[in-house]
C-alpha positions as CSV (number, residue, x, y, z in Angstrom):
1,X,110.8,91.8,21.2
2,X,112.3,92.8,24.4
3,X,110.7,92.2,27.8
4,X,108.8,95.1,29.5
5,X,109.9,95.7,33.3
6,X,107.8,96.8,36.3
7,X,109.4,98.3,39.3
8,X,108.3,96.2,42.7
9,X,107.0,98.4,45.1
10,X,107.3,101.3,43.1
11,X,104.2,101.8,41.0
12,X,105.9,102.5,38.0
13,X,105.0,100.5,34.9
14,X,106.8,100.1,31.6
15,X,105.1,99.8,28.3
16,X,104.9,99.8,24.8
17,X,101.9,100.9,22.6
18,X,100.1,99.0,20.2
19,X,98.8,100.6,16.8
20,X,96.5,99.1,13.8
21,X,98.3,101.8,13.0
22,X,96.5,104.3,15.5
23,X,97.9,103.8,18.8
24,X,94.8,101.4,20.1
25,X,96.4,99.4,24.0
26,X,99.4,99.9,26.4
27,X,100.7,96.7,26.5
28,X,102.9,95.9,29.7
29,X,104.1,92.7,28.7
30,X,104.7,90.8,25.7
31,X,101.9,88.6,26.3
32,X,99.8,91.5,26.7
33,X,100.9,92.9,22.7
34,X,100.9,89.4,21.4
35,X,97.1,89.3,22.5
36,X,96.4,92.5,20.0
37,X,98.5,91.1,17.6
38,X,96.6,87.7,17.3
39,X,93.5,89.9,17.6
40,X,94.3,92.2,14.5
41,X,96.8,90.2,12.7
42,X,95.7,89.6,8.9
43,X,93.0,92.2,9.0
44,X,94.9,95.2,9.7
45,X,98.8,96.3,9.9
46,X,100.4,95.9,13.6
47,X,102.5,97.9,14.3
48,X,104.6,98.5,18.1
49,X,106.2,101.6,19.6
50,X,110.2,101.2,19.2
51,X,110.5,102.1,22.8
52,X,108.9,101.5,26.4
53,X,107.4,104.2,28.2
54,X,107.3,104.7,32.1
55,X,103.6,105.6,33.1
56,X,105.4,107.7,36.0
57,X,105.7,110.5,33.4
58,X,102.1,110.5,32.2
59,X,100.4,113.4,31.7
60,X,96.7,113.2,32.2
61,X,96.6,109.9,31.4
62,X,98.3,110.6,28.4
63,X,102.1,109.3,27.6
64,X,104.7,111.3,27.8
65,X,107.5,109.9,25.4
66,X,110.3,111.6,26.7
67,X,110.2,109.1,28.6
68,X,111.1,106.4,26.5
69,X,113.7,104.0,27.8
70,X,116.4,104.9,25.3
71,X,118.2,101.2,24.8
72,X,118.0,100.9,20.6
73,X,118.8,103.1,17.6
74,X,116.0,102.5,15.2
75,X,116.3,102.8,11.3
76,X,113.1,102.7,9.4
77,X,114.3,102.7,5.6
78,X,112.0,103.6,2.7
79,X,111.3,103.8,-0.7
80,X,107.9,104.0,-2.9
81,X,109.6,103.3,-6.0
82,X,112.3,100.8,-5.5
83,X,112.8,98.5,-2.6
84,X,116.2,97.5,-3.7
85,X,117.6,101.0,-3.2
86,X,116.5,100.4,0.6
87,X,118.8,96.7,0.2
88,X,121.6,99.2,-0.8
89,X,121.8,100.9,1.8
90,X,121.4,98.6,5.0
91,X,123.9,96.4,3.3
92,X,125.9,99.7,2.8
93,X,125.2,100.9,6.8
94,X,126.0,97.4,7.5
95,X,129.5,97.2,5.4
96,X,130.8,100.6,6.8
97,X,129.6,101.2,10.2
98,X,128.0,97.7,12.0
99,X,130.7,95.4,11.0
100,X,134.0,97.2,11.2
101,X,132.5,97.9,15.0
102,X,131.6,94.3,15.1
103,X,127.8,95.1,15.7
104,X,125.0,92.6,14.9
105,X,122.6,94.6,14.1
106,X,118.3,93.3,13.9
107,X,117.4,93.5,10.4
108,X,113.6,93.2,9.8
109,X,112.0,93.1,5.6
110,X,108.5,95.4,6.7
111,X,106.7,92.8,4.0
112,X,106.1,96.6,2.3
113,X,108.2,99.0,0.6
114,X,111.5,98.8,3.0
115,X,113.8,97.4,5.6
116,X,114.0,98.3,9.4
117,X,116.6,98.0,12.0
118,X,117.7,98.0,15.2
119,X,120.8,98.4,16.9
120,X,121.0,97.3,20.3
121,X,122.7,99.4,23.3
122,X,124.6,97.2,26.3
123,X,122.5,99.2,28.5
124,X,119.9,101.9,28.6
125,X,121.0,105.2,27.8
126,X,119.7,107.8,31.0
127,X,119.9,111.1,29.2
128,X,117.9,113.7,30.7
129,X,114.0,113.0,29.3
130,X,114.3,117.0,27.6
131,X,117.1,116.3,25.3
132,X,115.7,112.2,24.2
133,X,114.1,113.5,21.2
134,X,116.8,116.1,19.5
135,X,120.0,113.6,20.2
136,X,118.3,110.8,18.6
137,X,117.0,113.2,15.8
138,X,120.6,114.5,15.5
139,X,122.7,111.6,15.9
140,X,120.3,109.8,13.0
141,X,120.9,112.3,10.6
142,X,124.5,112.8,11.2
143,X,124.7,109.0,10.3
144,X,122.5,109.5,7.4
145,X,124.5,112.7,5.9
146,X,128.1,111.0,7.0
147,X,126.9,107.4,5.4
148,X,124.9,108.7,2.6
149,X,121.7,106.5,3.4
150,X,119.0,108.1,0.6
151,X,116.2,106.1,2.0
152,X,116.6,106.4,5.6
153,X,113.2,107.2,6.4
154,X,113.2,111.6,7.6
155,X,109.6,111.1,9.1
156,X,111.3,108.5,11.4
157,X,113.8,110.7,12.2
158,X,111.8,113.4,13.3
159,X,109.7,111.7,15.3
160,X,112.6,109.6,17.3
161,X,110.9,108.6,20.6
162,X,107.5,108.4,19.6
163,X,108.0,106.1,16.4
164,X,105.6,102.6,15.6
165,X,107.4,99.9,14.1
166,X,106.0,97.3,11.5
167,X,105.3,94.0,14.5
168,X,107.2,91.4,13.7
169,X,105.6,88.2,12.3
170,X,103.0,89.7,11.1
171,X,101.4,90.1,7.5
172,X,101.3,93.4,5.4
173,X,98.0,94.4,4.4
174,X,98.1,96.9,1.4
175,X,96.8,100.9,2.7
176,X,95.2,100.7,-1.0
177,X,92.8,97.5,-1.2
178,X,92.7,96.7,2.6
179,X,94.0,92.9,1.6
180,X,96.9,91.2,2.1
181,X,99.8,91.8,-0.5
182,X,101.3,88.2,0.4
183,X,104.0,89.4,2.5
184,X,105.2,89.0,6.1
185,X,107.7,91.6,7.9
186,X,110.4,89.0,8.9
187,X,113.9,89.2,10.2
188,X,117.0,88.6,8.4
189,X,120.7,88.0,9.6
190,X,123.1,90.0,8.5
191,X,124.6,87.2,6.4
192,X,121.3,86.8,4.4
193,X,120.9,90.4,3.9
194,X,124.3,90.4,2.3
195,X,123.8,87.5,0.1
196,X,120.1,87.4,-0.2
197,X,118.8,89.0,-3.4
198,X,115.4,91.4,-3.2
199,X,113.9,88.4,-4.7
200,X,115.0,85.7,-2.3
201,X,114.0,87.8,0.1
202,X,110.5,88.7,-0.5
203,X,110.2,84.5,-1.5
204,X,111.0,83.9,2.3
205,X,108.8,86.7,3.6
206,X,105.6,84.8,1.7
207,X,105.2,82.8,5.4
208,X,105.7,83.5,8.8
209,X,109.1,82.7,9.6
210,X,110.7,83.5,12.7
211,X,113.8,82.1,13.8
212,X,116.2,83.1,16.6
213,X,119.1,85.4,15.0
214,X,121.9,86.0,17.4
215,X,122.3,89.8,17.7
216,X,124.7,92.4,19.8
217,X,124.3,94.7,22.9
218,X,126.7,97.0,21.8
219,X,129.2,99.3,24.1
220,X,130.6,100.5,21.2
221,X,127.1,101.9,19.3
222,X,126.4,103.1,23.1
223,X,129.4,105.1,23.1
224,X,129.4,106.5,19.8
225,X,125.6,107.9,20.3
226,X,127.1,109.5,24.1
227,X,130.0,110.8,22.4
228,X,128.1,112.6,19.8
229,X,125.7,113.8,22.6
230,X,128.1,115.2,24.0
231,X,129.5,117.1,21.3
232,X,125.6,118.6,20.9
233,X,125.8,120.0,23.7
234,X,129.3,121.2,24.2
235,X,130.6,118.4,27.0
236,X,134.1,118.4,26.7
237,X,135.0,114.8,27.0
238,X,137.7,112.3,26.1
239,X,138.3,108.5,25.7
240,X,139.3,107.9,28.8
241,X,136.1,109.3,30.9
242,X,133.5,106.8,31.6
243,X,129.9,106.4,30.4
244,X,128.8,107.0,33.7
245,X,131.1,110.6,34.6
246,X,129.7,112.0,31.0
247,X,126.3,111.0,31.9
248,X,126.7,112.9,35.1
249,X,128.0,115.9,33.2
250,X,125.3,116.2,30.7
251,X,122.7,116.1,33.9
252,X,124.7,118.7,35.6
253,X,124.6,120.6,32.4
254,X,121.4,120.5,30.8
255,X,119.5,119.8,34.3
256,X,118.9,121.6,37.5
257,X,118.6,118.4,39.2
258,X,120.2,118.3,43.1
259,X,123.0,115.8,44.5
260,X,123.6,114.3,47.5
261,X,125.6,116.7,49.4
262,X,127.1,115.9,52.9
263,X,126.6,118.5,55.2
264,X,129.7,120.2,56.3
265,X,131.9,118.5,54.6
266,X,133.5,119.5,51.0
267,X,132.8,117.7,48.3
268,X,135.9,115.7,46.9
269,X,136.0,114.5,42.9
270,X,136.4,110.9,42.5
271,X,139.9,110.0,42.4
272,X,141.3,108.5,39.3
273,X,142.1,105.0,40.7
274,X,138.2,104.4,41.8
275,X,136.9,105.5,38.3
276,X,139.5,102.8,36.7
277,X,138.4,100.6,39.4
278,X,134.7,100.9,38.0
279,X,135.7,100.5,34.7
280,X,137.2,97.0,35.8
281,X,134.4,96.2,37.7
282,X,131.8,96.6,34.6
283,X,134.0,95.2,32.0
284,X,134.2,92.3,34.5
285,X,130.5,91.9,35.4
286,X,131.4,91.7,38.8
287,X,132.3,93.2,42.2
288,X,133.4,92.2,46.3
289,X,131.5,94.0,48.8
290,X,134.9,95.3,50.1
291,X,135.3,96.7,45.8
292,X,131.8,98.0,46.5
293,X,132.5,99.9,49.5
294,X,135.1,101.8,48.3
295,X,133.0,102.7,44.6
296,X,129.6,103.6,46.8
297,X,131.7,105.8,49.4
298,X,133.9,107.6,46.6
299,X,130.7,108.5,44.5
300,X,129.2,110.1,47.6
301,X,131.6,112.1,49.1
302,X,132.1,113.7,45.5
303,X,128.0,114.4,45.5
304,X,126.7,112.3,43.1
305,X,123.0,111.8,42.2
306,X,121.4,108.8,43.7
307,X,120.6,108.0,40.4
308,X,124.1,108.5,38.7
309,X,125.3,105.7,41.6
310,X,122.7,103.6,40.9
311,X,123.7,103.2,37.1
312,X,127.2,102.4,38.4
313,X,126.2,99.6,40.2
314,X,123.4,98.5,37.4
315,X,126.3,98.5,34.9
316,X,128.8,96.2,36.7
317,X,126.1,94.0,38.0
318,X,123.3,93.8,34.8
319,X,120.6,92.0,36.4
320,X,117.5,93.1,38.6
321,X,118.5,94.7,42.1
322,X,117.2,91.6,44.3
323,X,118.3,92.0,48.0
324,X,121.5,93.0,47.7
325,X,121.2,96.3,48.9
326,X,123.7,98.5,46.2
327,X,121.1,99.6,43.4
328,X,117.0,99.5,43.0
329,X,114.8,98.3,40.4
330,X,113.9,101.7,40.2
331,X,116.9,103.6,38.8
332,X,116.3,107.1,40.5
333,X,116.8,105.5,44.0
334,X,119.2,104.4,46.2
335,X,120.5,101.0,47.5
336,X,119.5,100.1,51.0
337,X,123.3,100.3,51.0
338,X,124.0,103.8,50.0
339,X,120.9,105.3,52.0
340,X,123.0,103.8,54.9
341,X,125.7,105.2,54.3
342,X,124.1,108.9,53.2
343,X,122.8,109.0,56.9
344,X,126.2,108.0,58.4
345,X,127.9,110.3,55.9
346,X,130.8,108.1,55.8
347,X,134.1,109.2,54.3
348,X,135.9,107.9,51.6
349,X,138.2,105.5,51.9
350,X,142.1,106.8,52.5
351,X,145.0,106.4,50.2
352,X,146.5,104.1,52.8
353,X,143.7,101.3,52.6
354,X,143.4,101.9,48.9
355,X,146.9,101.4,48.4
356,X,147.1,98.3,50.7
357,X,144.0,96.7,48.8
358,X,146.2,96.9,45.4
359,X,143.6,99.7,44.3
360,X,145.9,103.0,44.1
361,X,149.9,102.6,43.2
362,X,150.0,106.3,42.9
363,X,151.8,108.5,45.3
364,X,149.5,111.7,44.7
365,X,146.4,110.2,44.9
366,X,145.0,111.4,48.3
């Protein structure tokens, strides 16, 4: 189960919920849910929300789960009558979508009726909060309809953001007799599912088993789900454009939301050679401070959203902000950097200097 994060200095708090299966505790670390799931675990089911919240968004005290950090596509697959038809289809999901794309999905046995999975985003997904719980409802039944998954749970589906999932590790007690049925919701590799029968695996789930299954954080599940976003809400977009320029599209779109705008000065579009550069930089992991100059300068003086630049400099960089000035740990704000330069309202760097830094070979770009 994924760490929970807490902005320093900001106030804001991520969380998950914790439900017997009523929503009972915020937990804001995993320490903090494993101490409800020692405290229930064996007397009744445990289950965890299948996304963090961010208390920011609270609405009298109550959470608002739009606000759900959207990092995972979740499939809860069901069936009362025949477990094995639920086997079918992961192994089919599996066959046809996660392994042509080379995605290692986390594959959980719910010690019940069915299977549940997860499939891993390289980064969180900002979408606008408003539109979090029809593109996931959406883009999970376009996958169910386009890969004919019967028992892909449409309860699940509906409720998107908001959804419990079974807690790992822990025992499944029967909604019938209030025992246990002798079961355990375990994870499974991909490997076993395939070659596991349903009763090899319900042997294993008999004890608690839990061993570390090397998974994916996947660009390629990320882009799919953006892609299709886009096409929900008319974004014209193409292979080339980054995740971060179709982000800022959908905002501009489906948001009121202002930018930073230099005063007196026109705005200018990113040139072509800096949004490759960016590319490079995130496929890379890695950026100079010169590199970083040129990104953080071009993104301004075409007016984008403090948070739009901060995601730039998250993705190349994938790790907490520390002091380095270019991004927060809070992703609407600014780097000490970019405030900086919004109050000197620098300009852009010219074609000369990008040409002479190996950055722009092109004779039009201006």
């Amino acid at each position: 189960m994924p760490r929970y994060r807490s902005v320093k200095g900001s106030g804001r708090m991520y969380f998950r919920e914790f439900g017997i299966p009523a929503r009972i505790a915020r937990c804001f670390s995993v320490e903090e849910a494993d101490v409800q799931r020692k405290a229930f675990e064996g007397e009744k089911n445990c289950y965890i929300s299948v996304y963090t919240f961010d208390d920011l968004y609270d609405t009298k005290g109550k959470t608002d789960y739009t606000s759900a950090v959207v990092n995972t596509l979740w499939f809860d697959f069901d069936d009362n009558k025949k477990i094995e038809n639920c086997l079918r289809d992961v192994r089919k999901f599996y066959r046809k979508y996660c392994k042509p794309n080379n995605i290692e999905p986390r594959i959980y046995f719910t010690g019940g009726r069915g299977f549940q999975m997860n499939i891993d985003f390289w980064c969180p997904l900002e979408i606008p909060n408003h539109i979090k719980r029809k593109s996931l409802r959406e883009y999970l039944t376009h996958l169910k309809t386009k890969y004919k998954l019967k028992t892909l749970d449409e309860v699940c589906i509906k409720n998107t953001v908001s959804c419990m999932r079974r807690y790992p590790d822990t025992a499944y007690i029967s909604k019938l007799t209030g025992e246990k049925n002798g079961y355990h919701c375990n994870q499974f590799s991909s490997k076993e599912i395939l070659s596991f029968s349903m009763d090899e695996i319900l042997e294993r789930s008999k004890r608690s088993y839990v061993e570390e299954i090397e998974t994916t954080k996947s660009k390629r599940a990320l882009r799919d789900f953006l892609d299709y976003v886009c096409d929900l809400y008319e974004i014209p977009h193409t292979v080339s454009n980054s995740v971060e320029y179709l982000l800022s599209e959908i905002r501009k779109a489906e948001t009121d939301e202002t930018s930073y705008i230099r005063t007196g000065h026109y705005i200018k579009p990113p040139r072509e050679c800096i949004m490759k550069l960016i590319e490079r930089k995130i496929d890379e992991g890695h950026s100079s401070h010169e590199e970083n100059n040129m990104i953080a300068m071009e993104l301004l003086n075409a007016g984008w959203r403090d948070s739009d630049i901060s995601f730039v400099f998250r993705s190349i960089y994938k790790e907490p902000a520390g002091d380095y000035g270019w991004y927060e740990d809070d992703p609407t704000l600014a780097g000490r950097q970019i405030r900086l330069m919004q109050l000197k309202e620098v300009n852009r760097y010219g074609h000369q200097r990008l040409k002479e830094a190996g950055i722009c070979t092109e004779k039009t770009c201006k």
